[in-house]
C-alpha positions in Angstrom: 92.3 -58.3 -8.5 89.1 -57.0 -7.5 86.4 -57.8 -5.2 83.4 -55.6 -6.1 81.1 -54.8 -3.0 83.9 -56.7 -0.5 86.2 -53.3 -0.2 85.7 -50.1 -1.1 89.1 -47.9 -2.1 87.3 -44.4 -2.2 86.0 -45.0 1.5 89.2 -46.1 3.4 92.3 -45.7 0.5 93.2 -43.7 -1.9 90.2 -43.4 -4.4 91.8 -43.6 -7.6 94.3 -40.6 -6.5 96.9 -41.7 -7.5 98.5 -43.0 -3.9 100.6 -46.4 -4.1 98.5 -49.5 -3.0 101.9 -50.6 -1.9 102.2 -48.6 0.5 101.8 -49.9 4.4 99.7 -47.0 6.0 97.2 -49.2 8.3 97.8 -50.5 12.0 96.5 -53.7 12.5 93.4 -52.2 14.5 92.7 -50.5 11.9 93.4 -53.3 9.2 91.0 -55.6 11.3 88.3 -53.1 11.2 88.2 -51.9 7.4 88.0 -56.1 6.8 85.6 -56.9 9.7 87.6 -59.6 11.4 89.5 -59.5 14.8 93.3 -58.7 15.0 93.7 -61.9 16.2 93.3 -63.5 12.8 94.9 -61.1 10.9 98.1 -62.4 13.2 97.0 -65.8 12.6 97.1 -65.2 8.6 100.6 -63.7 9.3 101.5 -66.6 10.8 100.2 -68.9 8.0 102.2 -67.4 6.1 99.4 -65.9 4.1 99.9 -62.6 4.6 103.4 -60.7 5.3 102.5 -56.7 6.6 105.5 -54.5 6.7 107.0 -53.8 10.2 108.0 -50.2 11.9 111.1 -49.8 13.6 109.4 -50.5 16.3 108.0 -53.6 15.2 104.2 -52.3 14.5 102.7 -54.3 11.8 101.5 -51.4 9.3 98.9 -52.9 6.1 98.9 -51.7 2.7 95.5 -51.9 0.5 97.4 -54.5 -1.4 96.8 -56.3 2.1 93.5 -55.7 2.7 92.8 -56.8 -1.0 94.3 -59.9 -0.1 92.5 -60.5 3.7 89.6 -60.4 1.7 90.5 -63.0 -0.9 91.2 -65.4 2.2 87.8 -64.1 3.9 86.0 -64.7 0.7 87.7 -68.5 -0.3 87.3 -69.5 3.6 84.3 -68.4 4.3 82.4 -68.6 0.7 84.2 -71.3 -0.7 85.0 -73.6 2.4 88.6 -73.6 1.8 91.0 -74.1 4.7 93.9 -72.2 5.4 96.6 -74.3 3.8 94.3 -74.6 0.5 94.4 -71.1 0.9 97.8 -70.9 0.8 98.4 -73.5 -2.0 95.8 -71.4 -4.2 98.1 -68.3 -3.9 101.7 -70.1 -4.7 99.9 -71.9 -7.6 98.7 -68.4 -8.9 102.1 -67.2 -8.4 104.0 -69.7 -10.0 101.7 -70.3 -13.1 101.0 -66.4 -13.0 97.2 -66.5 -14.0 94.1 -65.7 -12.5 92.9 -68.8 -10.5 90.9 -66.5 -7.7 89.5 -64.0 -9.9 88.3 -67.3 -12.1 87.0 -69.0 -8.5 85.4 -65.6 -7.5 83.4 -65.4 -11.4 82.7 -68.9 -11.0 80.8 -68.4 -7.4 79.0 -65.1 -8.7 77.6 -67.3 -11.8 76.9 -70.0 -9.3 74.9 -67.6 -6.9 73.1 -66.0 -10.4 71.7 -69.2 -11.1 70.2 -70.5 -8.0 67.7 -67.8 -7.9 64.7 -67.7 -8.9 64.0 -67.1 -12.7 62.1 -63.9 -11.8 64.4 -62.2 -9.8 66.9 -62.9 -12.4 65.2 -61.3 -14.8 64.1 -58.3 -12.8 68.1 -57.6 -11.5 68.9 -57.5 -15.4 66.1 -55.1 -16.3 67.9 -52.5 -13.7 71.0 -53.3 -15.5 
C-alpha cells in the first residue's frame, strides 16, 4: 500500500535497495518526525491498538517503514476522511480478514473526489502536464 506524496522511501528508508520494510530501525522521535505528528500519538495509536512497534531489550519502541506506512494511513483516514480511531481500527481488521484493498479503494475514492471538485480548467491544465 502506497500513499504517493504522504512518504517518501528514497528520503528516510531504503530507496528501493533492497533493505527489509520489516525491519524496526526508527526511535519513536524519529518516527514522530518522518510522519509530522507528536510522539505522544504515536503512543496513543500503540495503545489503540493500531499500531504495535517492536521493542529493544531495553524496552525502546523501534518503527519499521511498514509502520510509518501505516501512521500515515491513520493520519490520512482521521484527518482526510473524518474517521475516528476505533473506525480506524475496524477498517484494518475488516481488510485483514476479507484480505482486499479497502484503504487503497478509500484513498482512490478521495483523490477522484478531490479531481472533481475543481474547477474544469485546472482539470484540464493538470492533464495536459501529464
Amino acid at each position: 500500500m502506497t500513499l504517493i506524496g504522504f512518504y517518501d522511501p528514497f528520503m528516510y528508508g531504503s530507496g528501493g535497495k533492497g533493505v527489509d520494510p520489516e525491519r524496526p530501525v526508527y526511535v519513536i522521535s524519529v518516527a514522530a518526525e518522518i510522519v509530522a505528528v507528536h510522539p505522544r500519538t504515536l503512543r496513543i495509536y500503540e495503545e489503540e491498538g493500531l499500531i504495535c512497534p517492536r521493542r529493544t531489550s531495553t524496552n525502546i519502541r523501534l518503527f519499521s517503514e511498514n509502520d510509518l506506512r501505516r501512521i500515515l494511513w491513520i493520519r490520512h483516514l482521521t484527518q482526510d476522511r473524518g474517521i475516528n480511531l476505533a473506525g480506524v481500527k475496524t477498517l484494518f481488521e475488516l481488510e485483514e480478514r476479507l484480505g482486499t484493498r479497502i484503504l487503497e479503494r478509500l484513498y482512490e475514492e478521495s483523490r477522484n473526489d478531490e479531481t472533481e471538485k475543481r474547477p474544469a480548467g485546472r482539470r484540464v491544465a493538470e492533464g495536459a502536464r501529464r
